[in-house]
VMD Tcl script that draws the C-alpha trace (Angstrom):
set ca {
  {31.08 82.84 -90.96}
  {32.60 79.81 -93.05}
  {30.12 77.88 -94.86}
  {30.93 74.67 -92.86}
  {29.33 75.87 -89.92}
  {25.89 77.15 -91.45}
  {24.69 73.48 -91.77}
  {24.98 72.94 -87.82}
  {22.40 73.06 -85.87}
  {22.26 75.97 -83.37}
  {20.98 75.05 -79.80}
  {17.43 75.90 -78.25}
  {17.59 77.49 -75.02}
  {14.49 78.60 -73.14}
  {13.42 80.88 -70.40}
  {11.60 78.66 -67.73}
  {9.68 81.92 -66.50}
  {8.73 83.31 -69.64}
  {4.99 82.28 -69.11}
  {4.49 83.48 -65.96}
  {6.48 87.12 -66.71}
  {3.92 87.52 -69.91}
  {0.74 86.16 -67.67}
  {2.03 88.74 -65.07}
  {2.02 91.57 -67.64}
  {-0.99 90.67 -69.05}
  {-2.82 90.80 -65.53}
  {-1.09 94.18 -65.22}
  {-3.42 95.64 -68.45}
  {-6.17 94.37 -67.24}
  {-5.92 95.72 -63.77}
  {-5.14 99.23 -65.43}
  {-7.63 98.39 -68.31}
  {-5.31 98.79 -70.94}
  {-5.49 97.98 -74.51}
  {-9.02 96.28 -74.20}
  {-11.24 95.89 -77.09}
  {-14.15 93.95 -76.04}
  {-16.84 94.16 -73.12}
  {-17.80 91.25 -71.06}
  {-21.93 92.40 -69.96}
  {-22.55 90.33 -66.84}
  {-25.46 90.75 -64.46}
  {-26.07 94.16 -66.71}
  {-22.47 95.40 -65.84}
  {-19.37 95.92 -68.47}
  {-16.29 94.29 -67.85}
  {-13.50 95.65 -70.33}
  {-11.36 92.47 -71.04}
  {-8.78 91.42 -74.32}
  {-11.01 88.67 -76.03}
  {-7.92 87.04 -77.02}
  {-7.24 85.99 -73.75}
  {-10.72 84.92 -72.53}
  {-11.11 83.30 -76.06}
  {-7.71 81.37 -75.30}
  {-8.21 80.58 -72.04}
  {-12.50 79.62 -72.20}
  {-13.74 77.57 -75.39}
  {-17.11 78.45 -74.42}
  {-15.85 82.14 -75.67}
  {-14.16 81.41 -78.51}
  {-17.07 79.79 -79.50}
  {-19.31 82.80 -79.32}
  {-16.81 84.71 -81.19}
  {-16.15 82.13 -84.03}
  {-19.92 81.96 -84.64}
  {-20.24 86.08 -84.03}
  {-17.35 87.31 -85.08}
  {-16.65 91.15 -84.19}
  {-17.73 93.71 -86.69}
  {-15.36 95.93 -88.81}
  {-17.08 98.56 -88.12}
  {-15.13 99.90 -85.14}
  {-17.83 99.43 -82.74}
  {-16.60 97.70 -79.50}
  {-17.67 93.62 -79.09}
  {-19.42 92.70 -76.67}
  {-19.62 88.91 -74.85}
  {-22.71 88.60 -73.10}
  {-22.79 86.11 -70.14}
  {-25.59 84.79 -68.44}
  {-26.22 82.42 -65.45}
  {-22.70 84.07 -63.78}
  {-22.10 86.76 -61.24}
  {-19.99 89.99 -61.60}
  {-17.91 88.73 -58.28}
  {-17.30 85.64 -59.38}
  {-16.25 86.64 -63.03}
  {-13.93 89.09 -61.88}
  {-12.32 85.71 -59.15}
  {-11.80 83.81 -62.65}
  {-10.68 86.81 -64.42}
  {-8.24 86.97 -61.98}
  {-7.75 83.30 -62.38}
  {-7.25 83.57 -65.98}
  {-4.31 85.63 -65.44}
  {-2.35 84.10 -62.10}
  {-3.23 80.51 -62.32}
  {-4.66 81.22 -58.30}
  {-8.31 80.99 -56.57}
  {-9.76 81.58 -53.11}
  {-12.45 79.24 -52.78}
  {-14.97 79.00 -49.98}
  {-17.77 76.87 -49.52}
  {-20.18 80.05 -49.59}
  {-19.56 80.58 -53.25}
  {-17.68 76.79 -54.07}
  {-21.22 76.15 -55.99}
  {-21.43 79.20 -57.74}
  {-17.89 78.74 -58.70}
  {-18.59 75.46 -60.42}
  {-21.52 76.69 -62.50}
  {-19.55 79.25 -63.68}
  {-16.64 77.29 -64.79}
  {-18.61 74.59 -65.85}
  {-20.20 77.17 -68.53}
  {-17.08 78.53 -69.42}
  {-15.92 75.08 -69.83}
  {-12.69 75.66 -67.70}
  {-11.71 72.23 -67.41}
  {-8.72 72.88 -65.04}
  {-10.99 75.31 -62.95}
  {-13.30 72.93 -62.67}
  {-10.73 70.23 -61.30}
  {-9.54 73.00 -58.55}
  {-13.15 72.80 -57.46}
  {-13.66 69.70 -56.99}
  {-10.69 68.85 -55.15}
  {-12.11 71.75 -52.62}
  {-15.47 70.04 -52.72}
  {-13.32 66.87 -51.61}
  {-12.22 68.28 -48.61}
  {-15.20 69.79 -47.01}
  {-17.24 66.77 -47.29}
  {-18.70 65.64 -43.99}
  {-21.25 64.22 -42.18}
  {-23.52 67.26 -42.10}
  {-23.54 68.41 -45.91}
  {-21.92 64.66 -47.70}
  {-25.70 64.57 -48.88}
  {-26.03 67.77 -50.29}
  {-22.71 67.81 -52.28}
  {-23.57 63.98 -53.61}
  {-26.65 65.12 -55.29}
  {-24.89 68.35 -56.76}
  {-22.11 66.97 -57.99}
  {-24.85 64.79 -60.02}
  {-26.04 67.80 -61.70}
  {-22.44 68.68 -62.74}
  {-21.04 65.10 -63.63}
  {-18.51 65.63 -61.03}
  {-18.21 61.88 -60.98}
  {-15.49 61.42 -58.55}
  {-16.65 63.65 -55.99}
  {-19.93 61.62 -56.22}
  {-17.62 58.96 -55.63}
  {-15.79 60.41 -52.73}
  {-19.41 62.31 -50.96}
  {-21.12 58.19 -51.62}
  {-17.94 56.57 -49.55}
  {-18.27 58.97 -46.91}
  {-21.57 58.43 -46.75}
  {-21.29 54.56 -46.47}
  {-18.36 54.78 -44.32}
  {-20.38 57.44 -41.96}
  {-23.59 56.28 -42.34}
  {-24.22 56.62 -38.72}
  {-23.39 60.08 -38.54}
  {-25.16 60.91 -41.74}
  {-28.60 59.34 -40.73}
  {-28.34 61.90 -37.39}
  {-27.95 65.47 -39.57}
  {-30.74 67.77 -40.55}
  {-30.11 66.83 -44.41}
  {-31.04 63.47 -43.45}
  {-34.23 64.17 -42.09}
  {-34.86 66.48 -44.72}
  {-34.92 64.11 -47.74}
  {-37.27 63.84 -50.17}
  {-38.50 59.77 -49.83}
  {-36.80 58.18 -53.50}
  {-33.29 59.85 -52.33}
  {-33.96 58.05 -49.25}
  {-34.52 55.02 -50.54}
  {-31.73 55.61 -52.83}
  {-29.53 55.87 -49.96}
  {-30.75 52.81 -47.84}
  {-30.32 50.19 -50.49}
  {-26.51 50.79 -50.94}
  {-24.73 47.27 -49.89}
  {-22.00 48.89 -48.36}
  {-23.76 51.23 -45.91}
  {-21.48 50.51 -42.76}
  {-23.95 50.43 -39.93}
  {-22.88 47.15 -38.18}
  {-26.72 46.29 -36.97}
  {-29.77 46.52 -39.45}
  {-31.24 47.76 -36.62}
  {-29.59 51.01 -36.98}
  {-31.24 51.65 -40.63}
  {-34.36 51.44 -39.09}
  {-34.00 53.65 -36.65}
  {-32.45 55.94 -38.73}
  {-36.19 55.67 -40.99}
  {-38.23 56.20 -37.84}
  {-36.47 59.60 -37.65}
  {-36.77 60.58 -40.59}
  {-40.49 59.69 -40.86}
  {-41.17 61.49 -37.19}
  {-40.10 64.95 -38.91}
  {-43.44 64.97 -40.64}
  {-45.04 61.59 -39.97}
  {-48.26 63.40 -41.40}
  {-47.14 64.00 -45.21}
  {-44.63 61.29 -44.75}
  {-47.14 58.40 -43.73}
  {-47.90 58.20 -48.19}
  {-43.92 56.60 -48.14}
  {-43.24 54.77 -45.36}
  {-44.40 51.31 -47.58}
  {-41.24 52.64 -50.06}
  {-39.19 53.75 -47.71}
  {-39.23 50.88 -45.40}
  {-38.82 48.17 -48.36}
  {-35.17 49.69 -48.70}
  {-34.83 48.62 -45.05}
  {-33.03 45.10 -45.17}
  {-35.52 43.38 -42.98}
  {-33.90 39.81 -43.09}
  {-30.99 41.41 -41.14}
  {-33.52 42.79 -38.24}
  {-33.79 40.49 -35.14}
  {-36.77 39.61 -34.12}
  {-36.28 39.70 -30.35}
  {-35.02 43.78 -30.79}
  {-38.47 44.08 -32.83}
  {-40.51 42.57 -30.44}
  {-38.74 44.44 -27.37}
  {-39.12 47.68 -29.78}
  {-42.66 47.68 -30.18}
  {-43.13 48.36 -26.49}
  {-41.79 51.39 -26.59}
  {-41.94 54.42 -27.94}
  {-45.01 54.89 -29.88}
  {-43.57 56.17 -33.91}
  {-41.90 52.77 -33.53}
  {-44.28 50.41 -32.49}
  {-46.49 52.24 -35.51}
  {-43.40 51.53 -37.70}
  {-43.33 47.63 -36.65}
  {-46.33 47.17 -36.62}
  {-47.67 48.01 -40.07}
  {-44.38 46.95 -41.76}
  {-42.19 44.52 -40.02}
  {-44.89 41.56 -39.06}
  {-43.06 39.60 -41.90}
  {-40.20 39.01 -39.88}
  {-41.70 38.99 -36.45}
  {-44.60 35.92 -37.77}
  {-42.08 33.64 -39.99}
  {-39.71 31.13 -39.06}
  {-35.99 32.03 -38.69}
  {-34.21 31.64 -41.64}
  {-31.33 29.43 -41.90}
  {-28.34 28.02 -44.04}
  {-28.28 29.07 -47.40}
  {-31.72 30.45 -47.39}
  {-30.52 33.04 -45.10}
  {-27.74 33.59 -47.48}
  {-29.69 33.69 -50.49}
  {-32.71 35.99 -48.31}
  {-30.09 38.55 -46.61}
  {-26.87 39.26 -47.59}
  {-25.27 41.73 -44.87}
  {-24.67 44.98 -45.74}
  {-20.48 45.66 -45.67}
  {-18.30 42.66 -46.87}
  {-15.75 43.87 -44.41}
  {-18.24 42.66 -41.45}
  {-18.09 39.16 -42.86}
  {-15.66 36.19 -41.54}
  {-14.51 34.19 -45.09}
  {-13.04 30.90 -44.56}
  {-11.56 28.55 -47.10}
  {-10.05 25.60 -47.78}
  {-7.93 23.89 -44.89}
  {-7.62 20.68 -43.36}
  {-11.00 18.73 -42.76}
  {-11.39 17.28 -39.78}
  {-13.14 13.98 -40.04}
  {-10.93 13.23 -43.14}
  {-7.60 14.94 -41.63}
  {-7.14 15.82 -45.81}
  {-7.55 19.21 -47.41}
  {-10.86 20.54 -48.35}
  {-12.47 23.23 -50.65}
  {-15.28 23.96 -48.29}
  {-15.93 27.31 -48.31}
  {-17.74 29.28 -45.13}
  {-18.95 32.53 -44.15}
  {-20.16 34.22 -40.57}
  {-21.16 37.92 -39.69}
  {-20.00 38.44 -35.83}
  {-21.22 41.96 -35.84}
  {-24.72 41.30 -36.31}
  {-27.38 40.35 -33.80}
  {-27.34 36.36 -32.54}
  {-29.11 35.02 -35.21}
  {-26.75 36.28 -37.45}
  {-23.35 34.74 -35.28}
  {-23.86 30.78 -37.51}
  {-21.43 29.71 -40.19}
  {-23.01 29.82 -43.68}
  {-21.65 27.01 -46.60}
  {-20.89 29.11 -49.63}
  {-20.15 27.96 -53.00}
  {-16.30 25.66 -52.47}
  {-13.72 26.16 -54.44}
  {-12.50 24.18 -57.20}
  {-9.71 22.28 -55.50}
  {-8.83 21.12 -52.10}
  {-6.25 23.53 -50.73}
  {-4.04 23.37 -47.49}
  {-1.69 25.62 -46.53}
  {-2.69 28.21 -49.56}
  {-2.71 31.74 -49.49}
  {-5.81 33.86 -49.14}
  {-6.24 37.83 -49.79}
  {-8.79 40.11 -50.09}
  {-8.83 42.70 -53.16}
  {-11.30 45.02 -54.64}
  {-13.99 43.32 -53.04}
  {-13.23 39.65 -54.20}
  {-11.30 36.80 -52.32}
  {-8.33 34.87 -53.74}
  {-7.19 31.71 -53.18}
  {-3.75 30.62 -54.40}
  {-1.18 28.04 -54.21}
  {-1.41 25.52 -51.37}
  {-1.38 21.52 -51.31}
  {-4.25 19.28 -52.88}
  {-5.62 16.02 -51.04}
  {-2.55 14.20 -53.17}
  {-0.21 16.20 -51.47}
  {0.48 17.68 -54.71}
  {1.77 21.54 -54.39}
  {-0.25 24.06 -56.74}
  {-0.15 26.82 -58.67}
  {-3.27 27.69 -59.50}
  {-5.44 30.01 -57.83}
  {-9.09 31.17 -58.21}
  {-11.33 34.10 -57.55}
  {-14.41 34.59 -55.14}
  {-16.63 36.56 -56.24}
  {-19.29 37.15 -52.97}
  {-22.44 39.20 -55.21}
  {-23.13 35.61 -57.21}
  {-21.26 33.06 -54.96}
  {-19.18 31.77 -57.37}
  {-15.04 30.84 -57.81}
  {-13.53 31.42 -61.09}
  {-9.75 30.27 -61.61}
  {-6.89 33.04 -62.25}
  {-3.65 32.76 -63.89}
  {-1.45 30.54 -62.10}
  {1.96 31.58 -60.26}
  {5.63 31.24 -61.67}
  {5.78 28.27 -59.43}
  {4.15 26.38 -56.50}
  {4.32 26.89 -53.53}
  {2.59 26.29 -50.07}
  {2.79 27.84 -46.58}
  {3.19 31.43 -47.91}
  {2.98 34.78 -47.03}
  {0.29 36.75 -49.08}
  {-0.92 40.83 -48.91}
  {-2.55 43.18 -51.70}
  {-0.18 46.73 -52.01}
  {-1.25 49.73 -54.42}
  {-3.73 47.34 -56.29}
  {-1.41 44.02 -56.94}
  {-1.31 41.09 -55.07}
  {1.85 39.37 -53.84}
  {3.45 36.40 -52.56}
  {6.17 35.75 -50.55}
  {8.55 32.79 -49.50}
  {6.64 29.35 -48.74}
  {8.07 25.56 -49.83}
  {7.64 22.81 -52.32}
  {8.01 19.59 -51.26}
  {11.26 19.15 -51.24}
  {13.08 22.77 -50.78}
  {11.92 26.31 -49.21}
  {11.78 29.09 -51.76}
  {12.86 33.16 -51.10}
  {11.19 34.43 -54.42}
  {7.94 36.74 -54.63}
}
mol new
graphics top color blue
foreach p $ca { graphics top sphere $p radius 0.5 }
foreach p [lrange $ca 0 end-1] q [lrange $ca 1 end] { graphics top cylinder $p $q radius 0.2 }
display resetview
């Protein structure tokens, strides 16, 4: 070959199945137990397995074997295991070697223990998206308080949403009424809990305490100070403790509070009981007063879904400017106020942030340009704005 084409490079070509033809020989040896040199002891049975491969594929192995390396002495290494089955093993053995699982919910915990020791990260992911999917109403509590023990954070996430979102559902199950009291408690103060009446919650504790009102009596004073009594009307209370006799014992030792004082109105009943669920409030802001026929920054709030006491229009916290004719969305639990016209009749681009856990507005970056009369909506996390006018000419941009 001439000497001028030595120095070019040469070009890298690949085999896009080379992986999985080596992963499917591999599997092949260890089916037929070929060239093994190491035992994996589990439950008091021997595995033969390649510790290459479990080393590569588990760093809680190559651990063991970096800090007890095999002897040169000929005699065969063995990896002890403990805390794992010999079924399971051999379904992430198999694993190791086809990139598959079966999972079930029989053995989906004993799965995650297992890989959780191993530290197989990816395993481990697989798991929890199965944990995911068999969350409901009956066993959401359960899988909450185990995926705590494994720092599976988002199905924590995902088992705590469900069990806001199905609270109702939850509160009827046999987990329910088998909690222990502080994981009960834990449960009822969550904001969020989407059970349209507080009277629900309460009912749902007056269950829960008749499935062993004898050793349960100790915890009804903790238990029912999770109960958001503000948010209980005191015509259902009265009209409750008439009837059936665990609830009138229920009322009557913890709920005179709210049957003996005065209604709570106005911002005292804001700042006493916030409902639970911001989706179940009405927000309105800014708009044209009344009276004054100019734009305001009042700011007001009303829960229809509660009982009557509930149905009056609370003053929050106004915004910073007048604003008529704005744009208002709702976003990862805050409210937004943009654009609009001030009591000058001056169009703005400024907007600000509401911020309902300390009832307070706080201004965000303004837009490109003012505008009033607008089309607003939040999509995949951003908020945008559409069309509107100035003063003097309509605009098309976003």
């Amino acid at each position: 070959m001439p000497d001028s084409l030595s120095s070019e490079p040469g070009s890298k070509v690949s085999d896009p199945q080379h992986s999985q033809k080596l992963l499917r020989v591999l599997r092949l040896f260890w089916q037929e137990q070929s060239f093994h040199d190491a035992l994996l002891v589990v439950d008091g049975e021997e595995l033969p397995v390649q510790k290459n491969i479990l080393a590569a594929a588990s760093p809680y192995v190559r651990t063991k074997l970096n800090y007890n390396p095999p002897k040169e002495d000929g005699s065969t290494y063995r990896i002890e295991l403990q805390g794992v089955s010999m079924p399971i093993m051999k379904q992430i053995l198999d694993y190791i070697f086809s990139g598959e699982i079966t999972l079930n919910e029989e053995t989906i915990q004993d799965m995650v223990q297992a890989s959780d020791l191993l530290l197989l990260t990816d395993l481990k992911a697989l798991c929890c998206q199965f944990l995911e999917s068999c969350i409901t109403a009956e066993n959401c509590l359960g899988i909450r308080l185990f995926s705590l023990h494994y720092c599976l954070n988002h199905v924590h996430h995902v088992a705590t949403e469900f069990l806001q979102t199905h609270f109702g559902d939850v509160a009827l199950t046999e987990e329910f009424r088998e909690l222990p009291a502080d994981r009960l408690c834990e449960a009822l103060a969550m904001e969020k809990l989407n059970v349209g009446n507080e009277r629900h919650v309460l009912e749902a504790v007056v269950r829960w305490f008749g499935h062993d009102s004898e050793d349960r009596k100790v915890h009804m004073k903790q238990v029912m100070s999770a109960v958001w009594q503000q948010g209980l009307d005191a015509s259902y209370l009265k009209e409750q403790a008439m009837g059936e006799p665990l609830m009138r014992e229920v009322i009557r030792e913890y709920c005179q509070q709210v049957l003996g004082g005065d209604p709570l109105q106005g911002e005292a009943l804001l700042a006493a009981f916030k409902p639970r669920g911001y989706s179940e409030c009405i927000v309105i802001a800014g708009g044209e007063d009344r009276k004054t026929r100019k734009p305001t920054s009042e700011t007001r709030c009303m829960c229809p879904l509660y009982d009557s006491s509930r149905q009056a229009w609370i003053t929050l916290q106004p915004m910073s400017a007048p604003r008529l004719g704005h744009g208002v969305v709702t976003a990862e639990g805050f409210l937004f106020a943009i654009g609009g016209a001030d009591e000058h009749n001056t169009v703005l681009d400024s907007g600000e942030k509401y911020d309902p856990d300390t009832n307070t507005w706080s201004p965000i970056p303004p837009m490109l340009q003012p505008r009033q009369n607008f089309g607003g909506w939040r999509l995949d996390g951003l908020i945008y704005f559409l069309g509107g006018e100035t003063n003097n000419r309509e605009l098309t941009t976003v």
